[in-house]
C-alpha positions in Angstrom: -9.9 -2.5 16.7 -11.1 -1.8 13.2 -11.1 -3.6 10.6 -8.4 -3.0 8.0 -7.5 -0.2 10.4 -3.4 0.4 11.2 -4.0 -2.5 14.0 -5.3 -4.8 12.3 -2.8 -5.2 9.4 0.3 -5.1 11.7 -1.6 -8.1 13.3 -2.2 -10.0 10.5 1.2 -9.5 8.9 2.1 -10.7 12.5 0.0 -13.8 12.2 0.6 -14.5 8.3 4.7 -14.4 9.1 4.6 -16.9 12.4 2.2 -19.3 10.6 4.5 -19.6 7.6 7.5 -20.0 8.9 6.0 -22.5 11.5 4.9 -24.5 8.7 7.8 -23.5 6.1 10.8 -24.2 8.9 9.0 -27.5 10.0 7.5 -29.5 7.3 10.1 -31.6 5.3 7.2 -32.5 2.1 8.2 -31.7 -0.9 5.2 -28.5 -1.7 5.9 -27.2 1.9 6.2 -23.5 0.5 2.4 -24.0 -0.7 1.3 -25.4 2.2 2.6 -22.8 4.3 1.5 -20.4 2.1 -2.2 -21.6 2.4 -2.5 -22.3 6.2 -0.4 -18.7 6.9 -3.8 -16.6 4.1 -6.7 -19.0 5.9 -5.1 -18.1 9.5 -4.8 -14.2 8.4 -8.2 -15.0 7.3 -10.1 -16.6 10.2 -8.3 -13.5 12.4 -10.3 -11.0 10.3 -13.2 -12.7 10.5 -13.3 -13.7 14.3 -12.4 -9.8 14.6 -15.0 -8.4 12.1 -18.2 -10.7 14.3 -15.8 -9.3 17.5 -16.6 -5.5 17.1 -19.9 -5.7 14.9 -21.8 -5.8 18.4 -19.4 -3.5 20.0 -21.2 0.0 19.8 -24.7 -1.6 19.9 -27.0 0.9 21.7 -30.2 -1.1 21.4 -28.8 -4.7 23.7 -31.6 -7.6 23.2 -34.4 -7.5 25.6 -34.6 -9.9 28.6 -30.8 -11.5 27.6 -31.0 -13.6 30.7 
């Protein structure tokens, strides 16, 4: 998948709209639209990153030497 490609946005609107309404539907605080707000951009956030170090070593054609 690439990043910022078609996949990976429908993914991460995905992501962003289960997270915040996870944390918007069940927190009773009084910020709770902040809160979801934040932990729904820093799980959109980790996704990209876990899927950017994912496929960086995807189409290596030069694999380290002796890996076992």
């Amino acid at each position: 998948m690439k990043l910022l490609g078609r996949n990976h946005i429908i993914i991460s609107v995905i992501t962003f709209a289960i997270l915040f309404l996870m944390n918007y539907l069940g927190s009773h605080e009084v910020d709770k639209l902040e809160r979801a707000l934040m932990t729904a951009f820093a799980g959109v956030i980790g996704l990209s990153i876990g899927l950017f170090i994912l496929n960086k070593g995807k189409d290596d054609k030069n694999p380290p030497q002796n890996f076992d």
